[in-house]
C-alpha positions as CSV (number, residue, x, y, z in Angstrom):
1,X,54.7,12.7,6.6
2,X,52.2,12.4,9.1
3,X,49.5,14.3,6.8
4,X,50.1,11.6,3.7
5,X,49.6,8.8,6.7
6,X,46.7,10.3,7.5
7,X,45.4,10.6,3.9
8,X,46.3,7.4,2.6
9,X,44.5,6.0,5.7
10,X,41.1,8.0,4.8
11,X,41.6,6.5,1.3
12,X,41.9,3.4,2.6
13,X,38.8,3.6,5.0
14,X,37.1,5.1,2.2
15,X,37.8,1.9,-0.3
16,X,37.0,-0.5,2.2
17,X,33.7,1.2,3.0
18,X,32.8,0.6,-0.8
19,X,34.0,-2.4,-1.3
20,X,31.6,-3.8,2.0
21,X,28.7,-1.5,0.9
22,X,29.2,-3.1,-2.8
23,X,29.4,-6.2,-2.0
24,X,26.2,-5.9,0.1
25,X,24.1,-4.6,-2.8
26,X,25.3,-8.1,-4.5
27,X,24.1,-10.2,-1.8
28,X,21.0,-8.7,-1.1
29,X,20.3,-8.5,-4.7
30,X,20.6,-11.9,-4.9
31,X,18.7,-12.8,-1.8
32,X,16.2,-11.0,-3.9
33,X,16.3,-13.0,-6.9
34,X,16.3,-16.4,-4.9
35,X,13.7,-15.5,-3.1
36,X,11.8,-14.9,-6.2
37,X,12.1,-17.8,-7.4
38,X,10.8,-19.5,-4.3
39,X,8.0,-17.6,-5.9
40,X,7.8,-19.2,-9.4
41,X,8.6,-22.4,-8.3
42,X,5.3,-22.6,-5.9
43,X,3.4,-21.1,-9.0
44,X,4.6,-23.4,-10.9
45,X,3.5,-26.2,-8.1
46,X,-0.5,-24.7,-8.4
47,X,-0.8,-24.5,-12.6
48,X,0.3,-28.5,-12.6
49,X,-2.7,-29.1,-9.9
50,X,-5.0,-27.3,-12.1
51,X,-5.5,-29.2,-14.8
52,X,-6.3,-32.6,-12.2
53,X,-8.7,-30.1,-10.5
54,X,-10.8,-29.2,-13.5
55,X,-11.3,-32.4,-14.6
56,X,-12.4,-33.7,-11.4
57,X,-14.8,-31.2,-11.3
58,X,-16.3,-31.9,-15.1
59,X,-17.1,-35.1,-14.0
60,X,-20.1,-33.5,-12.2
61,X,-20.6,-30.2,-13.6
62,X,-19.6,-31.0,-17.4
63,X,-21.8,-28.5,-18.9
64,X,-19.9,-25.1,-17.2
65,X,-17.8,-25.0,-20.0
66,X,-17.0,-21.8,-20.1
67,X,-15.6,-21.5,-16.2
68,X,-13.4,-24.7,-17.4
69,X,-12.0,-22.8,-20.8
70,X,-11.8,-19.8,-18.7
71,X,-9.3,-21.5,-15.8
72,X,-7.6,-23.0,-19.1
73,X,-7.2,-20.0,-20.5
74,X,-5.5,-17.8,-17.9
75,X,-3.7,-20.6,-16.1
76,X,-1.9,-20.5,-19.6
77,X,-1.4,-17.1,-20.0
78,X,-0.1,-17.3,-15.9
79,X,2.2,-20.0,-16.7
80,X,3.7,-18.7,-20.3
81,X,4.8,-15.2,-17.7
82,X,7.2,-17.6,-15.9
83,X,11.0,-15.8,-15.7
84,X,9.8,-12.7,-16.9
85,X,9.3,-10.0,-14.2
86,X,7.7,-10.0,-10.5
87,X,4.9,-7.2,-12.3
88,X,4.4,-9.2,-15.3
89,X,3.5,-12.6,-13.5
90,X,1.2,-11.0,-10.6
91,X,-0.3,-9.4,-13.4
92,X,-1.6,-12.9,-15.1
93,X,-1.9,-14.1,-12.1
94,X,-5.0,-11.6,-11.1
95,X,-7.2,-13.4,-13.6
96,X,-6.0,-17.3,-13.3
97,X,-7.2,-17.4,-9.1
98,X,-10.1,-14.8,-10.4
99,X,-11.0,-17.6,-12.7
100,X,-10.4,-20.8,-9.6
101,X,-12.8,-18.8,-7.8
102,X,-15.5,-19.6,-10.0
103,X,-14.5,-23.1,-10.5
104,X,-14.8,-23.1,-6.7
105,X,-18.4,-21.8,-6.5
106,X,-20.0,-23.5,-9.4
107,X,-18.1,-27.0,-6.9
108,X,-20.2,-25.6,-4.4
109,X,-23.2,-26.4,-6.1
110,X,-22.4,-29.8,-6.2
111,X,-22.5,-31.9,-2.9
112,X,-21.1,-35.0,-4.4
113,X,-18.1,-33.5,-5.9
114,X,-17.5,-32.0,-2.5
115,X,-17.5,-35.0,-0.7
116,X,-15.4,-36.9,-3.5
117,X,-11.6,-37.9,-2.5
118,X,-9.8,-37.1,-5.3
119,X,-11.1,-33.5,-5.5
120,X,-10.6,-32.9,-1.8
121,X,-6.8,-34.1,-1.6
122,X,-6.6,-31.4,-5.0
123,X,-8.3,-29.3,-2.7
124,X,-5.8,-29.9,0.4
125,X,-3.1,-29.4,-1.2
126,X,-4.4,-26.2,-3.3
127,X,-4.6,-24.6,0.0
128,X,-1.0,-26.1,0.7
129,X,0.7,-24.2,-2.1
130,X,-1.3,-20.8,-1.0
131,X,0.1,-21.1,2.0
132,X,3.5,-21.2,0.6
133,X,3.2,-18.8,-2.0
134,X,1.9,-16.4,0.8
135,X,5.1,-17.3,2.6
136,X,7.2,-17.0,0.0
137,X,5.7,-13.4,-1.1
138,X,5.9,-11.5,1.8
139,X,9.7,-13.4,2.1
140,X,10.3,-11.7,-1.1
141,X,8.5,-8.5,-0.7
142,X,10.6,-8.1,2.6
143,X,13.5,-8.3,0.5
144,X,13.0,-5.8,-2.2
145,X,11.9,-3.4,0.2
146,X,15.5,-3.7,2.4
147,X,17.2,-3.2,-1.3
148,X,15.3,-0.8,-2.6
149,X,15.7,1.2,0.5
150,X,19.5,1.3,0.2
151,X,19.5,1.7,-3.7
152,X,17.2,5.0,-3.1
153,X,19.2,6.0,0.9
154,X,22.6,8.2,1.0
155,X,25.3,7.5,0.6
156,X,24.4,4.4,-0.8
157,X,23.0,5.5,-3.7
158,X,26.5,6.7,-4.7
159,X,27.3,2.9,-4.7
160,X,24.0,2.1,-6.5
161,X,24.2,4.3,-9.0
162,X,27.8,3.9,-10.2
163,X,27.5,0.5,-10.4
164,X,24.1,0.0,-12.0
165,X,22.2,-1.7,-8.7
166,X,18.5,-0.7,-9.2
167,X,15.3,-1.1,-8.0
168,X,13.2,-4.6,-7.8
169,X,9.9,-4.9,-8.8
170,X,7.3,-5.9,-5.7
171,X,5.3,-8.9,-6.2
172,X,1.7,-7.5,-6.3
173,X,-2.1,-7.9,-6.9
174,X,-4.5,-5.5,-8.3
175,X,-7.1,-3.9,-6.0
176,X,-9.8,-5.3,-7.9
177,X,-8.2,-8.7,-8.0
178,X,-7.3,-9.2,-4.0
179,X,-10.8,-10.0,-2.7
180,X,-11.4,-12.9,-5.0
181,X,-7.4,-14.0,-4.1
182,X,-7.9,-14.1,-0.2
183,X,-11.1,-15.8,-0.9
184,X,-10.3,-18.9,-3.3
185,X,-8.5,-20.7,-0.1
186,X,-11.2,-20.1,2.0
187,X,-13.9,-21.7,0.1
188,X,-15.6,-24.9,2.1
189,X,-14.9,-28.4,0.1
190,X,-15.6,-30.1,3.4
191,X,-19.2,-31.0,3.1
192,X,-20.0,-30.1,6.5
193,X,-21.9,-27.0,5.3
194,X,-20.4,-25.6,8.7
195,X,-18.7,-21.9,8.5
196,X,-14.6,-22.3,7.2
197,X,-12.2,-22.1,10.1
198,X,-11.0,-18.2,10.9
199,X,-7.8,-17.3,9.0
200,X,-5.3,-15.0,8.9
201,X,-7.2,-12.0,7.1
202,X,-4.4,-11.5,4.6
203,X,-4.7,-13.6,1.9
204,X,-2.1,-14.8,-1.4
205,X,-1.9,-10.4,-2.5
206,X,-0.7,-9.6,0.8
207,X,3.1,-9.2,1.9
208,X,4.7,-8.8,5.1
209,X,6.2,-5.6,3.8
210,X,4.4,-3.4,1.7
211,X,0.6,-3.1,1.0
212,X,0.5,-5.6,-2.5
């Protein structure tokens, strides 16, 4: 009597202990998609300020057509990756602030347009949604390395695999890309000609978790 007490309690134990650890892969999974979407939403918040950008700056610099058709082009081809996967929007999103950082040095050229009110407040509040999207990235990034942690850790991975949990994509920037990223916010719309103000040395590819 005492041994079926004893092995109905293990049995127990053991079903509790999957039901917690299962419904923990659901919450963080979903902490993950949330926070993702944090994400989209603040990209979403930097394509609409494009367009308001470029054509304050083609007032003044009208014939650089092809850094305006350029920021056209791959702010679309960002936008059109929104709700498909954390690889496939950093992917396009390489080449859209690859692209602002030219419309941001051929501004430079032009002291007027610098010290013109409409472009600044774009400008304020361009840097206001990199700031976010920073935020919200290493948020995210945080959070798929915690679940992807216990999705690939024993005995978890029992739990993971028997009930399909697997791993989330990271939000990341190419190598190649993350220079001309950290940059774009940087850039000096002020008028002063003094040097920007220091900053934190990661810029929009970095994470708080792993290296983007």
């Amino acid at each position: 009597m005492i041994v079926v007490i004893v092995v109905i309690a293990v049995v127990v134990l053991i079903g509790l202990g999957l039901v917690v650890s299962y419904n923990r892969f659901v919450s963080q999974r979903n902490q993950v998609r949330s926070s993702f979407a944090n994400i989209d939403t603040e990209l979403k918040r930097r394509y609409d300020l494009i367009p308001n950008l470029v054509e304050t700056v083609k007032g003044y610099a009208a014939h650089e057509r092809e850094v305006f058709e350029e920021v056209a082009r791959t702010r679309s081809a960002a936008a059109a990756t929104s709700g498909q996967s954390p690889a496939a929007q950093a992917a396009a999103e390489g080449p859209f602030v690859q692209a602002l950082g030219r419309l941001f040095a051929v501004a430079e050229n032009y002291p007027e347009l610098k010290a013109n009110q409409n472009f600044l407040e774009l400008q304020r509040e361009l840097e206001n949604t990199e700031d976010r999207i920073q935020a919200s990235r290493r948020f995210y990034n945080a959070n798929v390395q915690d679940y992807n942690r216990r999705v690939q850790s024993f005995p978890s991975v029992l739990i993971a695999r028997s009930f399909g949990f697997k791993e989330e994509e990271f939000f990341e920037i190419l190598d190649a890309q993350r220079a001309v990223v950290a940059e774009a916010p940087r850039v000096d719309f002020s008028g002063t000609g003094s040097a920007p103000p220091p900053q934190q040395p990661e810029g929009p590819a970095g994470t708080g978790a792993p290296s983007s």
